[in-house]
C-alpha positions as CSV (number, residue, x, y, z in Angstrom):
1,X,0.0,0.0,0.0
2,X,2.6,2.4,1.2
3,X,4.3,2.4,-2.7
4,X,1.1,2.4,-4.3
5,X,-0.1,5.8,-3.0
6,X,2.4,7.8,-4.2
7,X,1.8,6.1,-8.0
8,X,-2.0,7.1,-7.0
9,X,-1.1,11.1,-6.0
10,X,1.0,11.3,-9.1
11,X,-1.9,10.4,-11.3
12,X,-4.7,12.6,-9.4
13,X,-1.6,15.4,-10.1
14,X,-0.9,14.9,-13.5
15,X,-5.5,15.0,-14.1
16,X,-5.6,18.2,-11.6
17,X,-2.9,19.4,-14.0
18,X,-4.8,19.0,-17.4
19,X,-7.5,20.8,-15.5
20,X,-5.7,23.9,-14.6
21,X,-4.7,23.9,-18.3
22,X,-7.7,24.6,-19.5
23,X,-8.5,27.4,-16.5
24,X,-7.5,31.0,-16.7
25,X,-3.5,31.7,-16.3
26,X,-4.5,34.0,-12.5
27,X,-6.5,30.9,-11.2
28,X,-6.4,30.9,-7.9
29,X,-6.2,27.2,-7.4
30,X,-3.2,25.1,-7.7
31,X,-3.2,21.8,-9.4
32,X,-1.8,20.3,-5.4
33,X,-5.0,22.1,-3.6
34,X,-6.8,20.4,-6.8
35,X,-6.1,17.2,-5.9
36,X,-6.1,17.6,-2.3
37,X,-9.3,18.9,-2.1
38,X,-10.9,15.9,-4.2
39,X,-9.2,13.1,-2.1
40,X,-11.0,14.4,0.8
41,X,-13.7,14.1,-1.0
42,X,-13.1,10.9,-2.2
43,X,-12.7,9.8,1.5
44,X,-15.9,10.4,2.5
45,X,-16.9,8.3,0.0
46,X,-19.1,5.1,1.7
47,X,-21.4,4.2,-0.7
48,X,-19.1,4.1,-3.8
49,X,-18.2,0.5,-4.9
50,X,-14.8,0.8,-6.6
51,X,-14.3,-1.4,-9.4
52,X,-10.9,-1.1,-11.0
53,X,-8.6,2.2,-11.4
54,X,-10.2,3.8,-14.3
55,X,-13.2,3.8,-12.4
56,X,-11.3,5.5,-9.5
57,X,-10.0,8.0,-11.8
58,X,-12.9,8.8,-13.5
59,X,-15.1,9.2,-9.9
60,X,-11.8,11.7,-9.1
61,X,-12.0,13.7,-12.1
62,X,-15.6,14.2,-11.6
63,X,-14.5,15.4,-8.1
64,X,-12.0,18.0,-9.3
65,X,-14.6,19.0,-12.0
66,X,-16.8,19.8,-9.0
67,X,-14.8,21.9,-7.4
68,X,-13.7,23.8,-10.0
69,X,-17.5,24.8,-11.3
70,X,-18.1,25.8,-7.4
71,X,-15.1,27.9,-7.4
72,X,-16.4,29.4,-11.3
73,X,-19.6,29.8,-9.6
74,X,-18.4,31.8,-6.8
75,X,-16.3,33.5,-8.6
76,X,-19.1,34.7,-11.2
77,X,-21.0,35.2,-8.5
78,X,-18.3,37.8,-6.8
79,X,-17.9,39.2,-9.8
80,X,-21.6,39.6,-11.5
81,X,-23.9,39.2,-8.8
82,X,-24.1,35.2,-10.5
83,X,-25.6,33.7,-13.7
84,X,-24.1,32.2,-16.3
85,X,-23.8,33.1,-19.6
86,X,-23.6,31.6,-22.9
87,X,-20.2,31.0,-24.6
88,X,-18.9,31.3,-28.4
89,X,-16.3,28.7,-28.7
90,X,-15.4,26.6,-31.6
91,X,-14.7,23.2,-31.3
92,X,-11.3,23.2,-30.6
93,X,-12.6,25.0,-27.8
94,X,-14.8,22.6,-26.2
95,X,-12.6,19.4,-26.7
96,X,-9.2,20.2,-28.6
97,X,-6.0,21.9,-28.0
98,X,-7.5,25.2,-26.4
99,X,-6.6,28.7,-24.6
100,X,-7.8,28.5,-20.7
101,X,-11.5,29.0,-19.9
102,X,-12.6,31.8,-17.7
103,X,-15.3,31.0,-15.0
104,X,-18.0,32.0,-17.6
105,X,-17.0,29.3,-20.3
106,X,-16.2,26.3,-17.5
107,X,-20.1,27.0,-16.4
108,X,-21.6,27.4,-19.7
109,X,-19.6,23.9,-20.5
110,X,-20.4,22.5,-17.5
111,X,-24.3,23.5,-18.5
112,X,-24.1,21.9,-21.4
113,X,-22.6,18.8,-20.2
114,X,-25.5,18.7,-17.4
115,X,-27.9,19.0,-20.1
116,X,-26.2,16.1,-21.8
117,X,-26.3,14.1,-19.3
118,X,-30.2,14.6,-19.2
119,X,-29.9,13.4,-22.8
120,X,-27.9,10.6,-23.1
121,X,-25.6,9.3,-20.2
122,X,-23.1,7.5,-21.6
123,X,-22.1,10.3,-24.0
124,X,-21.9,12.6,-21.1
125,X,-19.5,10.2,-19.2
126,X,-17.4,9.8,-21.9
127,X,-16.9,13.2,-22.3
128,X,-15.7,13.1,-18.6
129,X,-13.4,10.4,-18.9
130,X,-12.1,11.5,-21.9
131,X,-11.9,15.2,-21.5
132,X,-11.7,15.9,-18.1
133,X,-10.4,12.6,-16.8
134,X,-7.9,12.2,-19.6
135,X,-8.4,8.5,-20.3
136,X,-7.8,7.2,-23.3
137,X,-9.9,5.3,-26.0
138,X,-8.8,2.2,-24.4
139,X,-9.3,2.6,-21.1
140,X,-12.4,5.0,-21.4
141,X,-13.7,1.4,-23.2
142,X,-13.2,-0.2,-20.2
143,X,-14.1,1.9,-17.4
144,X,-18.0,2.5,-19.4
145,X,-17.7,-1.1,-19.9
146,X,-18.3,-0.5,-23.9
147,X,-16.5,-1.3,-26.7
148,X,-13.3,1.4,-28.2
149,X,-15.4,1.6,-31.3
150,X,-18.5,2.7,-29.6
151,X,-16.1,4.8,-27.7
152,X,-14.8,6.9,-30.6
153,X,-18.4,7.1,-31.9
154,X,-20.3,8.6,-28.9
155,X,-17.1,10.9,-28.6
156,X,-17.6,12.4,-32.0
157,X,-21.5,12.4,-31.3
158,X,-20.8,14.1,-27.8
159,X,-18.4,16.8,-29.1
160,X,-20.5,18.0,-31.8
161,X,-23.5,18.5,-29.9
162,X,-21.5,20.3,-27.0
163,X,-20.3,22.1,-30.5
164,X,-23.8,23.0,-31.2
165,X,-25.2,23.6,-27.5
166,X,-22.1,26.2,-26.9
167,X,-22.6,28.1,-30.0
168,X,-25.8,29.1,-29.0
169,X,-27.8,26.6,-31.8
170,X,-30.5,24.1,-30.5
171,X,-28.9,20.4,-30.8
């Protein structure tokens, strides 16, 4: 156990770092407070099952995810009394190589993946595991428990309706 948890940390640390990536350059969290912050909520975790490590990681990214929309949402809220407003961005924007998202764009994206996940589920989660999560093909496969084929399919599907949804056009 003892040399398995640093192999753990490293990879919550190198998923809290894709995530700070994509924020603004000023954010005021770290990648470490990231990561700390979703282990303790990962500890208080009873009713959670774990089934294998991509299933870990994918519970964790949705953890980090969490807290960084909270913080957006505060922050918005300092900053414009709240509410959320809708986004232009291209899709390199919403899944590519892209410049860091303010608090504005990380709610309207987390919006739209809400509203995704109303819609279809599966697409929704790959998105996380793919996107947020940083899985790839293979193991996002495995942790939904689908095949890589399907995988790529749904991907495509899910980024071009988040495409759609963020540009302000009806899916």
């Amino acid at each position: 156990m003892d040399e398995v948890l640093p192999l753990v940390y490293e990879e919550l640390r190198a998923i809290a770092t894709r995530y700070m990536r994509r924020e603004r350059p000023n954010h005021t969290l770290q990648a470490t407070a990231l990561v700390h912050d979703a282990f303790l909520n990962l500890v208080d975790q009873t009713r959670v099952e774990w089934q294998d490590r991509a299933h870990f990681f994918a519970i964790a990214s949705q953890a980090m995810r969490r807290i960084l929309v909270d913080h957006a949402r505060a922050r918005a809220a300092a900053r414009r009394g709240g509410g959320v407003r809708a986004v232009s961005l291209d899709e390199t924007v919403v899944l590519g190589s892209e410049p860091p998202l303010g608090p504005e764009d990380l709610l309207s994206l987390d919006a739209a993946l809400s509203d995704l996940a109303v819609l279809d589920p599966r697409q929704a989660r790959i998105i996380e595991l793919r996107y947020f999560a940083g899985l790839t093909i293979e193991e996002t496969a495995e942790a939904a428990g689908i095949s890589p084929a399907t995988v790529k399919r749904e991907w495509a599907l899910a980024r071009a309706w988040l495409h759609r949804r963020l540009m302000g056009n009806p899916p």
